[in-house]
N, CA, C and O atoms as CSV, one atom per row, in Angstrom:
chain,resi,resn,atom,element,x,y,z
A,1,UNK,N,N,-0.221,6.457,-4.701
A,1,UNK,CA,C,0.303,7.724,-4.249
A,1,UNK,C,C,1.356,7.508,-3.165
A,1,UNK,O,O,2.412,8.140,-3.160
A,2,UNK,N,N,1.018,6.544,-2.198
A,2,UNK,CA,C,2.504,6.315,-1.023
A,2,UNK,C,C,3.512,5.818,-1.570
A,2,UNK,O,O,4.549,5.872,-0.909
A,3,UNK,N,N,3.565,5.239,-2.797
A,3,UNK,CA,C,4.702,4.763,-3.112
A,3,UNK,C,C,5.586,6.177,-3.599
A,3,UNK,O,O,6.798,6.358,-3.482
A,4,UNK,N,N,4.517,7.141,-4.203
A,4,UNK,CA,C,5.636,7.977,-4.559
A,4,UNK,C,C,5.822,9.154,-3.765
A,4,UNK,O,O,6.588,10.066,-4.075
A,5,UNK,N,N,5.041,9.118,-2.633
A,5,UNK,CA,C,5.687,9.879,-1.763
A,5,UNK,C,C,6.746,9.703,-0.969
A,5,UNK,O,O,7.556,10.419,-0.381
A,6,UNK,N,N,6.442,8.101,-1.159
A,6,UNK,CA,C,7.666,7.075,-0.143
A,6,UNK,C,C,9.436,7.905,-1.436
A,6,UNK,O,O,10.300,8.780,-1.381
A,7,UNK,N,N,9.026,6.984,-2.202
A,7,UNK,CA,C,10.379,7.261,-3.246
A,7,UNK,C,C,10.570,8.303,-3.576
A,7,UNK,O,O,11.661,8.275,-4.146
A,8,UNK,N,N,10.228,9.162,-3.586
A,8,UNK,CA,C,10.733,10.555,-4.012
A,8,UNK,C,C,10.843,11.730,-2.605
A,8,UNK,O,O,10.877,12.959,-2.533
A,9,UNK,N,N,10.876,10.535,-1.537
A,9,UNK,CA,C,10.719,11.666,-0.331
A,9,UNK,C,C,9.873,13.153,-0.082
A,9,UNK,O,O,10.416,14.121,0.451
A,10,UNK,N,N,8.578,13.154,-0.520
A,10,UNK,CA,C,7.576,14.012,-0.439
A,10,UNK,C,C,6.917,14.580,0.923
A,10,UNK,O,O,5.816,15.056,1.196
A,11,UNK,N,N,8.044,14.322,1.621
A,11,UNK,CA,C,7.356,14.620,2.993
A,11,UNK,C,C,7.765,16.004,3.237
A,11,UNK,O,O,8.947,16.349,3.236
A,12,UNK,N,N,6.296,17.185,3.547
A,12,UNK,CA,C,7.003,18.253,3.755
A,12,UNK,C,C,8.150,18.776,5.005
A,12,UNK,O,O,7.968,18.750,6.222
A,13,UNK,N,N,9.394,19.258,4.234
A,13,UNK,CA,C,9.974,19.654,5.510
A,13,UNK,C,C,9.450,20.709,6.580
A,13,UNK,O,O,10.378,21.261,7.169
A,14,UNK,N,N,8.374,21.054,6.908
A,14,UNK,CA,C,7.639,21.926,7.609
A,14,UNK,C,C,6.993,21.096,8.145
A,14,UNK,O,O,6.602,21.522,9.232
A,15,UNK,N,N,6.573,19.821,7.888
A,15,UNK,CA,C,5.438,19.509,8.739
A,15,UNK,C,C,5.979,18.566,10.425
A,15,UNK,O,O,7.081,18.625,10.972
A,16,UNK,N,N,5.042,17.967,10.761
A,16,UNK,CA,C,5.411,17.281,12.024
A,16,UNK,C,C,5.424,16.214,12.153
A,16,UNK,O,O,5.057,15.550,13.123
A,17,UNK,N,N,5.991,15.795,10.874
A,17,UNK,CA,C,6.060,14.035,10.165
A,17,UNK,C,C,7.877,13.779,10.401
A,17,UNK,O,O,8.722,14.348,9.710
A,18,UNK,N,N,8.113,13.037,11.255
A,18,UNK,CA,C,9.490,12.897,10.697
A,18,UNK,C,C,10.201,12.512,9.449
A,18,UNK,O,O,9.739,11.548,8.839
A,19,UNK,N,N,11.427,13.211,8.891
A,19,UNK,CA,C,11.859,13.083,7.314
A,19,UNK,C,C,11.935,11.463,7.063
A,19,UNK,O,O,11.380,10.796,6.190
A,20,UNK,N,N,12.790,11.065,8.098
A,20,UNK,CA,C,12.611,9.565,8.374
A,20,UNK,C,C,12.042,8.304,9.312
A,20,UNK,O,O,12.689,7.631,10.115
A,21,UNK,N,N,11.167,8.236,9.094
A,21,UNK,CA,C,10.377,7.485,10.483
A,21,UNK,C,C,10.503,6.084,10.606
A,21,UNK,O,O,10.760,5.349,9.653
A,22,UNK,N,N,10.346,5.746,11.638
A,22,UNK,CA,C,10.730,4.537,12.628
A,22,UNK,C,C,9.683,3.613,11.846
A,22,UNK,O,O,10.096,2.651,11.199
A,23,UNK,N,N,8.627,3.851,11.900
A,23,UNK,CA,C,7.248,3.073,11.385
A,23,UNK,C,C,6.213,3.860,10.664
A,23,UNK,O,O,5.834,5.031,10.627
A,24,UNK,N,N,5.983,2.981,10.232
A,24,UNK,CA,C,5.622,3.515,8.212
A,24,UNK,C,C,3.914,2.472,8.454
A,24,UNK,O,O,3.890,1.246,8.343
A,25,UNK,N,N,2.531,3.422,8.819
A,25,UNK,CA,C,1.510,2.638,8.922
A,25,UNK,C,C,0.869,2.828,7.335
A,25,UNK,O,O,0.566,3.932,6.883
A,26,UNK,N,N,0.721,1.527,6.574
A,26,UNK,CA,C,0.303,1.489,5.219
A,26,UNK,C,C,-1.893,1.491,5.649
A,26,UNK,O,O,-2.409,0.384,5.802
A,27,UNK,N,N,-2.411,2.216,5.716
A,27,UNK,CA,C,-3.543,1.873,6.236
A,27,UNK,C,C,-4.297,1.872,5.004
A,27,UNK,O,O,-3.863,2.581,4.096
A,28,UNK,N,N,-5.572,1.062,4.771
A,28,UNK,CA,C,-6.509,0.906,3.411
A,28,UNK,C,C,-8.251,1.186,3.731
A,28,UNK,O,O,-8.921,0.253,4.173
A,29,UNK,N,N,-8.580,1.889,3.591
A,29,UNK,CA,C,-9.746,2.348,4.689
A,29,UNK,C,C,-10.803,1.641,2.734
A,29,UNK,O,O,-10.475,1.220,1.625
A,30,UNK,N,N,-12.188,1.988,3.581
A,30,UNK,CA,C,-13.421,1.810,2.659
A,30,UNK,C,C,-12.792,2.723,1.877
A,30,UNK,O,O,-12.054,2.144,1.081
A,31,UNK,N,N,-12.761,4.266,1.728
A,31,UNK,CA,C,-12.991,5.007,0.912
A,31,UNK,C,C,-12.410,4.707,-0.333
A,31,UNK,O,O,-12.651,5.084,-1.480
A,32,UNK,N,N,-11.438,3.796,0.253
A,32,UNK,CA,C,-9.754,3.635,-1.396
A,32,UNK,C,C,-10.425,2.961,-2.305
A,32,UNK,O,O,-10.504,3.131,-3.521
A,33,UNK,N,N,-10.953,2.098,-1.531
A,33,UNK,CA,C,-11.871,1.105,-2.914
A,33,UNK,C,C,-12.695,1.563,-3.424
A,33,UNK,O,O,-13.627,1.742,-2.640
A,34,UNK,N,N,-12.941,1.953,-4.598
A,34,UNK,CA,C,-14.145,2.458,-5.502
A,34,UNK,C,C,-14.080,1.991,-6.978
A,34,UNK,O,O,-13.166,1.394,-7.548
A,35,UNK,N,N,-15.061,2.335,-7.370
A,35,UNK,CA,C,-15.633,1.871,-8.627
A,35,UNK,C,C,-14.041,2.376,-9.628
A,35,UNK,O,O,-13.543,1.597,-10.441
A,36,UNK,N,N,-13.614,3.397,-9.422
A,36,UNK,CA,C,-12.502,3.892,-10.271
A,36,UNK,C,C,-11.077,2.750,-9.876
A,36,UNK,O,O,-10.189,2.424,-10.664
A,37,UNK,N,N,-11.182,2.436,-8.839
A,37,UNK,CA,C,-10.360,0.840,-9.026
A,37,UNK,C,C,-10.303,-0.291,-9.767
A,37,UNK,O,O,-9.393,-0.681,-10.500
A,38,UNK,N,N,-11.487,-0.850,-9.485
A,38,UNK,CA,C,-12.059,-1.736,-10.174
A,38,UNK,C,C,-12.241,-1.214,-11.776
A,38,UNK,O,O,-11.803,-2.101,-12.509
A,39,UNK,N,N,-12.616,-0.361,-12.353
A,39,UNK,CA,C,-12.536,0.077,-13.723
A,39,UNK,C,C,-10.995,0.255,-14.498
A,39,UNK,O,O,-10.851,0.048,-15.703
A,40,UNK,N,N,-9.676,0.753,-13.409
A,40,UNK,CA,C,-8.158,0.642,-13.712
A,40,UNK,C,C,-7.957,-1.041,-13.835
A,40,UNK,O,O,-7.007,-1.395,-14.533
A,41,UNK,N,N,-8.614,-1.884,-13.334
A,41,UNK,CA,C,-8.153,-2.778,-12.739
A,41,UNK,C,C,-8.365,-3.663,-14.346
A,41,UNK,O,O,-7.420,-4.255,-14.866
A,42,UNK,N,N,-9.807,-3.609,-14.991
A,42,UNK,CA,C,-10.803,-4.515,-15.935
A,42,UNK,C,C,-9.560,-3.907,-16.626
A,42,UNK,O,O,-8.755,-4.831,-16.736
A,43,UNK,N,N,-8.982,-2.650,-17.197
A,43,UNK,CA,C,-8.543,-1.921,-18.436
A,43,UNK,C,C,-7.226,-2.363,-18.406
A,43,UNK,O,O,-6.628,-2.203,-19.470
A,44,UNK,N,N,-6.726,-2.769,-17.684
A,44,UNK,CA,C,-5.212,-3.790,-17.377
A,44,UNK,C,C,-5.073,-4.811,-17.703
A,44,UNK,O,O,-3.968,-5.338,-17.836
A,45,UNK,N,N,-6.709,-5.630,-18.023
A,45,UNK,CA,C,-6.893,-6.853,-18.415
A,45,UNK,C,C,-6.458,-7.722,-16.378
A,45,UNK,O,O,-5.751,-8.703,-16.148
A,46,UNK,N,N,-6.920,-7.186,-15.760
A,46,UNK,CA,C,-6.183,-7.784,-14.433
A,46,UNK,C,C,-7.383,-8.262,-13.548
A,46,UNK,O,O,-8.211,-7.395,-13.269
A,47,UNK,N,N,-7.506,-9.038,-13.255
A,47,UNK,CA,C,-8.662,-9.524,-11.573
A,47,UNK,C,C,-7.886,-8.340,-10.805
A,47,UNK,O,O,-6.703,-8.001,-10.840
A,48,UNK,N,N,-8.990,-7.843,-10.099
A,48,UNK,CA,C,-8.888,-6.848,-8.962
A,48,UNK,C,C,-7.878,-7.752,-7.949
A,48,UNK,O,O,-6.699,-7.402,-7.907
A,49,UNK,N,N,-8.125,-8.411,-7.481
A,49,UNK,CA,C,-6.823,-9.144,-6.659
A,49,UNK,C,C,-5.836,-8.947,-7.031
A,49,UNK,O,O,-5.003,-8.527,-6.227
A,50,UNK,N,N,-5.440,-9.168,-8.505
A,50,UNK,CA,C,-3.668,-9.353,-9.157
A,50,UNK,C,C,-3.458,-7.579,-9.016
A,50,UNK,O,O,-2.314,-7.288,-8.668
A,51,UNK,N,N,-4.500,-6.236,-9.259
A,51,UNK,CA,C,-3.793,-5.158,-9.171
A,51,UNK,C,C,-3.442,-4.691,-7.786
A,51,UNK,O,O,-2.442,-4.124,-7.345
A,52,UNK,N,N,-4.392,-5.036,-7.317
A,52,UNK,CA,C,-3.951,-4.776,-5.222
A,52,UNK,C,C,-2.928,-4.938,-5.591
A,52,UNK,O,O,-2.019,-4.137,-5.810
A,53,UNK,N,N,-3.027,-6.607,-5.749
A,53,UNK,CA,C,-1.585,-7.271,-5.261
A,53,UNK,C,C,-0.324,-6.549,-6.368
A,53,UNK,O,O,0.795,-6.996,-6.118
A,54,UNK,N,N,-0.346,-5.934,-7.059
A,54,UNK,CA,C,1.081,-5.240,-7.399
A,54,UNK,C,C,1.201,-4.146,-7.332
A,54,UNK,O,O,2.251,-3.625,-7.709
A,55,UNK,N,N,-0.190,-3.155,-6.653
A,55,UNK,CA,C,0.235,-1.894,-6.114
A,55,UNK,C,C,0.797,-1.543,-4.666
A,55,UNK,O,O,1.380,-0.551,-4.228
A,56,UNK,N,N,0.139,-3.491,-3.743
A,56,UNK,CA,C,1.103,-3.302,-2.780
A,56,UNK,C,C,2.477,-3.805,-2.133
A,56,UNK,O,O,3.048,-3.625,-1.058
A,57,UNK,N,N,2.726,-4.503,-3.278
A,57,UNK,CA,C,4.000,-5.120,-3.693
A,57,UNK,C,C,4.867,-4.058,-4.090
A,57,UNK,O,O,5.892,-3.808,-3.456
A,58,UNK,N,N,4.475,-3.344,-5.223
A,58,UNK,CA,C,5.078,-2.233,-5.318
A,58,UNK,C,C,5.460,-1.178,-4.213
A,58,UNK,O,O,6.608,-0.746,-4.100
A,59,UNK,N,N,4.555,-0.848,-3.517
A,59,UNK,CA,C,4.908,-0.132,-2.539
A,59,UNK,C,C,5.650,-1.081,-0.976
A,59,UNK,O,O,6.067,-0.511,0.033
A,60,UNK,N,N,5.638,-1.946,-1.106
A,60,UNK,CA,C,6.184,-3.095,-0.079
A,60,UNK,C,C,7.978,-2.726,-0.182
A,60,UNK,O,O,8.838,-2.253,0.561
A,61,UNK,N,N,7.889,-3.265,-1.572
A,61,UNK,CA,C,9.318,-2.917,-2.374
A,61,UNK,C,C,10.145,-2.023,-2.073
A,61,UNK,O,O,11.262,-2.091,-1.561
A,62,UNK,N,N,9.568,-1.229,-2.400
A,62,UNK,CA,C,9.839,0.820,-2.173
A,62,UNK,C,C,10.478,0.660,-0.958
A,62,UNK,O,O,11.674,0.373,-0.927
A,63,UNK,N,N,9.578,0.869,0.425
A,63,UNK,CA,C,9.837,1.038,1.440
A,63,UNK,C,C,11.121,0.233,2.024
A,63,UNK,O,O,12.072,0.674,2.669
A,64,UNK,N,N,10.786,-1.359,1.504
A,64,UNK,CA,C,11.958,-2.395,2.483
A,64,UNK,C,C,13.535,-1.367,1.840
A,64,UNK,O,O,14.398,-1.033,2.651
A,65,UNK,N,N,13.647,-1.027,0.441
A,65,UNK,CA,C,14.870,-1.379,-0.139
A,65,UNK,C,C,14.926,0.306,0.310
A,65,UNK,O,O,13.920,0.989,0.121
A,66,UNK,N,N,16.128,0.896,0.894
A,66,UNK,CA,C,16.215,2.562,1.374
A,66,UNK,C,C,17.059,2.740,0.074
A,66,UNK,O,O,17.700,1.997,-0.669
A,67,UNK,N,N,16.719,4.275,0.153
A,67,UNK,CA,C,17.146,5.174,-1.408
A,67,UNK,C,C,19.015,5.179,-0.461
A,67,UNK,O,O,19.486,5.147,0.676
A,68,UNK,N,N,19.358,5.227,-1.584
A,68,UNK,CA,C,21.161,4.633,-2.276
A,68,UNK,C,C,21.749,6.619,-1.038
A,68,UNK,O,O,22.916,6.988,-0.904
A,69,UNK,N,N,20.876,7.148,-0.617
A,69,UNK,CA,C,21.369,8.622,0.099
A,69,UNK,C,C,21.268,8.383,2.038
A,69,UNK,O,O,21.480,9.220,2.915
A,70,UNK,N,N,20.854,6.868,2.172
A,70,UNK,CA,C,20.917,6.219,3.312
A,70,UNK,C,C,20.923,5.115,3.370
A,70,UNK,O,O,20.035,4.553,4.010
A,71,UNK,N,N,21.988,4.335,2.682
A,71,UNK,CA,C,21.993,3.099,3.036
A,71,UNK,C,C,22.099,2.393,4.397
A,71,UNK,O,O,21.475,1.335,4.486
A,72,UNK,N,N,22.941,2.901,5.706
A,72,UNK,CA,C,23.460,2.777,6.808
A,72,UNK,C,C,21.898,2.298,7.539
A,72,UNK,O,O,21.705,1.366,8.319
A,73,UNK,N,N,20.746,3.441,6.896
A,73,UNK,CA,C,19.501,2.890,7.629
A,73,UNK,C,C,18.748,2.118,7.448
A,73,UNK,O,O,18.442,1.810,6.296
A,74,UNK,N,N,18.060,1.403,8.775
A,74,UNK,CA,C,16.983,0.107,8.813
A,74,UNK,C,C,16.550,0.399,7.989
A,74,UNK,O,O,17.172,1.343,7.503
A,75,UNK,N,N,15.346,-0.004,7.184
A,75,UNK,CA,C,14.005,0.394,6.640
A,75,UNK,C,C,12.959,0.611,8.017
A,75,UNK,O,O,12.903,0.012,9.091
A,76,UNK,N,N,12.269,1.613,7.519
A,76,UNK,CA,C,11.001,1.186,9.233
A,76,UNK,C,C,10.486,0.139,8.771
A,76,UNK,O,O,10.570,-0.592,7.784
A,77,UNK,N,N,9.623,0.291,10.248
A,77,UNK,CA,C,8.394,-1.031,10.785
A,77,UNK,C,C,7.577,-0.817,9.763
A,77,UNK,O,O,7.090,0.311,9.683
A,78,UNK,N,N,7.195,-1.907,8.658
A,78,UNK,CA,C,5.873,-1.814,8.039
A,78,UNK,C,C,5.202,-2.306,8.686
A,78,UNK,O,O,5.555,-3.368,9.199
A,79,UNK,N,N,4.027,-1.799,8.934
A,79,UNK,CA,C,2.488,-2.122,9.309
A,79,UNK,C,C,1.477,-2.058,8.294
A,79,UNK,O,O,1.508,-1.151,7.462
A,80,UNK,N,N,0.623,-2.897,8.284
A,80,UNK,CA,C,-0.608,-2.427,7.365
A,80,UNK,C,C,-1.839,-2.557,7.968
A,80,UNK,O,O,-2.014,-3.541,8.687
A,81,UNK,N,N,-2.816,-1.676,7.803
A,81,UNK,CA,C,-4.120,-1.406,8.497
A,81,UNK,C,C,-5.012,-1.487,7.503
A,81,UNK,O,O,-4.858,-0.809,6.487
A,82,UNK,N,N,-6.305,-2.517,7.693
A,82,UNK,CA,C,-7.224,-2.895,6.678
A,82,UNK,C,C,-8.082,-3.053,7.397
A,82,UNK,O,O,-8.144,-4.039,8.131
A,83,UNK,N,N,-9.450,-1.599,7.351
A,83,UNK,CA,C,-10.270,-1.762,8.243
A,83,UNK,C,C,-11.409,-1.282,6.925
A,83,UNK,O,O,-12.270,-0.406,6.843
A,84,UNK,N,N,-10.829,-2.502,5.854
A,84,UNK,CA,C,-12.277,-2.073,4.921
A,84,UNK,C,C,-13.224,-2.835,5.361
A,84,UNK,O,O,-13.005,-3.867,5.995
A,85,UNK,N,N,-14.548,-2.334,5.022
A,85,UNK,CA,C,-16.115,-2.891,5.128
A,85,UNK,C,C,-16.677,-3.124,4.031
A,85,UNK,O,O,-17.469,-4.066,4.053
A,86,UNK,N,N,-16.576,-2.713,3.290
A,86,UNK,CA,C,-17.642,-2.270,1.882
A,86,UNK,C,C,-17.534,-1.380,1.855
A,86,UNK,O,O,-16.895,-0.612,2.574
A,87,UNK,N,N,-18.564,-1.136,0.410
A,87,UNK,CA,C,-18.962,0.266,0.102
A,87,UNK,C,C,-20.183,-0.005,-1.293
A,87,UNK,O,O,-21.155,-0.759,-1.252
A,88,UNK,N,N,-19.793,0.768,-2.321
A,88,UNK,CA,C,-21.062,0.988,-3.173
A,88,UNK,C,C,-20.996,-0.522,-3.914
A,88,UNK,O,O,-22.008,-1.112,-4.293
A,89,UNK,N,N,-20.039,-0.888,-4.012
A,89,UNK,CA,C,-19.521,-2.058,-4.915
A,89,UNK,C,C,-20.525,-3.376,-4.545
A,89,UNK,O,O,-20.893,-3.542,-3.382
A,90,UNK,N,N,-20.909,-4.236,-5.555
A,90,UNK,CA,C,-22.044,-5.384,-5.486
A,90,UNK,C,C,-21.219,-6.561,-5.074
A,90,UNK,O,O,-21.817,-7.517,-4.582
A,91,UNK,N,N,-19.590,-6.626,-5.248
A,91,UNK,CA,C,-19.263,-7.578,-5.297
A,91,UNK,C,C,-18.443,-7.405,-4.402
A,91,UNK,O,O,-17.237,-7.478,-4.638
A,92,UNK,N,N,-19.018,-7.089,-2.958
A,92,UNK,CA,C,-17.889,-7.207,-1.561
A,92,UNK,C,C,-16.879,-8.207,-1.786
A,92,UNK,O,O,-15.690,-7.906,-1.893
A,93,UNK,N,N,-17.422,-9.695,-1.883
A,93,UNK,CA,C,-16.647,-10.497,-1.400
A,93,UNK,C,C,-15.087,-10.290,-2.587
A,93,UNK,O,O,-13.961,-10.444,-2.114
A,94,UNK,N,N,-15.264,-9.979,-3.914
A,94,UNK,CA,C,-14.582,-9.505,-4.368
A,94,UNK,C,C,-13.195,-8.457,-4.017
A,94,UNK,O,O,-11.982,-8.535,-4.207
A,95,UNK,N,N,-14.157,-7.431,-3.387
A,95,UNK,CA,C,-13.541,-6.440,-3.028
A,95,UNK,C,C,-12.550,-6.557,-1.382
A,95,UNK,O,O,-11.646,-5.863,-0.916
A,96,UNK,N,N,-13.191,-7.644,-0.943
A,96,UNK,CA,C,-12.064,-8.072,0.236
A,96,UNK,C,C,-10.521,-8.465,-0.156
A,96,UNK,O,O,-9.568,-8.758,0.566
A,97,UNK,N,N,-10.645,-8.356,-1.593
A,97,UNK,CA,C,-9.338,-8.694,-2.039
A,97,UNK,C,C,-7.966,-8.246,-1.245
A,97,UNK,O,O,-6.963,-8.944,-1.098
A,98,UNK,N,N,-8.143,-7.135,-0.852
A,98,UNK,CA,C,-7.160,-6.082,-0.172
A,98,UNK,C,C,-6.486,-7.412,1.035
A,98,UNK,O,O,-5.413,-8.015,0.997
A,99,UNK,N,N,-7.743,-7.508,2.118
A,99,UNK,CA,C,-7.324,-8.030,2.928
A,99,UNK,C,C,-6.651,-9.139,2.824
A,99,UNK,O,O,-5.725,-9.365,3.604
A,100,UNK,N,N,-7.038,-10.109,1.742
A,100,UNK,CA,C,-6.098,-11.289,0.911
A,100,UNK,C,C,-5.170,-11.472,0.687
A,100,UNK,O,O,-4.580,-12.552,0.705
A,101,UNK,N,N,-4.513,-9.675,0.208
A,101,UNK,CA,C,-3.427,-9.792,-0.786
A,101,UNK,C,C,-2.464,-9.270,0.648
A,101,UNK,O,O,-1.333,-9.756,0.657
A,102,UNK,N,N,-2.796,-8.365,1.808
A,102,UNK,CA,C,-2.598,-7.816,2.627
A,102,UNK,C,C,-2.086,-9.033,3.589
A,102,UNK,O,O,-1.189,-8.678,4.353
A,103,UNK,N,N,-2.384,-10.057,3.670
A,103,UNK,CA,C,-2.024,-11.409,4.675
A,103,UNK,C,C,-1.394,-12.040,3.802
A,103,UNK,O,O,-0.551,-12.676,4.435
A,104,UNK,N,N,-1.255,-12.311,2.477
A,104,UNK,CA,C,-0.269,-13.106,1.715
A,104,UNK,C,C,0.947,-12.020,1.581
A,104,UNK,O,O,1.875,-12.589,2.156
A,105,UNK,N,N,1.412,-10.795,1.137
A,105,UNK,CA,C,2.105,-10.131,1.138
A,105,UNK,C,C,2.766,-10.513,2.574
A,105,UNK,O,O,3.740,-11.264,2.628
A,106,UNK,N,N,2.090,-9.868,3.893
A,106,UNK,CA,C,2.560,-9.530,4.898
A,106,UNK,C,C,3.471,-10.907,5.520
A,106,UNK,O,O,4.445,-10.926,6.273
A,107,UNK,N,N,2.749,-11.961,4.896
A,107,UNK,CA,C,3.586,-13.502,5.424
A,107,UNK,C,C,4.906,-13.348,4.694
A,107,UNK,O,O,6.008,-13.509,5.219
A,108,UNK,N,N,4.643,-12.962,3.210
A,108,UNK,CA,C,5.601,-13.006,2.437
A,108,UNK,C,C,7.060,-13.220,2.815
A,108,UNK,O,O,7.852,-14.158,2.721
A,109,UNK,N,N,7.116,-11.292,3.536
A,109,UNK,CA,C,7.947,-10.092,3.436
A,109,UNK,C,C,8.171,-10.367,5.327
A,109,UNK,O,O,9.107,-9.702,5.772
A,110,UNK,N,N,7.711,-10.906,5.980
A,110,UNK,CA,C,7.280,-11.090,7.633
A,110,UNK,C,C,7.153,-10.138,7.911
A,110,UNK,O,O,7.746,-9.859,8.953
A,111,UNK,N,N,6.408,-9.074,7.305
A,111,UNK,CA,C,5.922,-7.874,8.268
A,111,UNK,C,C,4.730,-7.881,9.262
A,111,UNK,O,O,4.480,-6.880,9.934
């Protein structure tokens, strides 16, 4: 979903979000991970690691490269926040994937 709020600029103009902001916090809480992940993930034919890793690649992408209606501007500060624990899932250590793909990305890209 941030990727396409990122790319299609979905930010309401009413709210108290700036249209363009300085820093862009990507945060991944317990709740994101659920069983409906892991089930997108098997039907892709993909290890849960390889889909993280290209939904946040994908959205990595998005953000660095600015839409062609502001080129003149930086990209913001990516940050990413990974304060998963678990959840219903049997296979935590599995599911730490996030944080994996979240420190190999972030070296990547030097965010």
């Amino acid at each position: 979903i941030a990727t396409e709020l990122w790319k299609y600029n979905m930010i309401p103009e009413d709210s108290d979000l700036p249209q363009e902001p300085d820093i862009l916090i990507n945060a991944y809480s317990t709740n994101d991970m659920h069983v409906q992940t892991v089930l997108q993930a098997m039907a892709q034919n993909l290890t849960l690691e390889d889909a993280v890793h290209n939904m946040q690649e994908d959205f990595i992408r998005t953000v660095l490269q600015p839409p062609s209606s502001c080129k003149e501007r930086e990209p913001p500060l990516l940050l990413f926040l990974d304060d998963y624990l678990g959840n219903e899932q049997k296979d935590v250590r599995e599911t730490l994937s996030v944080n994996t793909v979240g420190s190999r990305l972030s070296t990547y890209y030097g965010l």
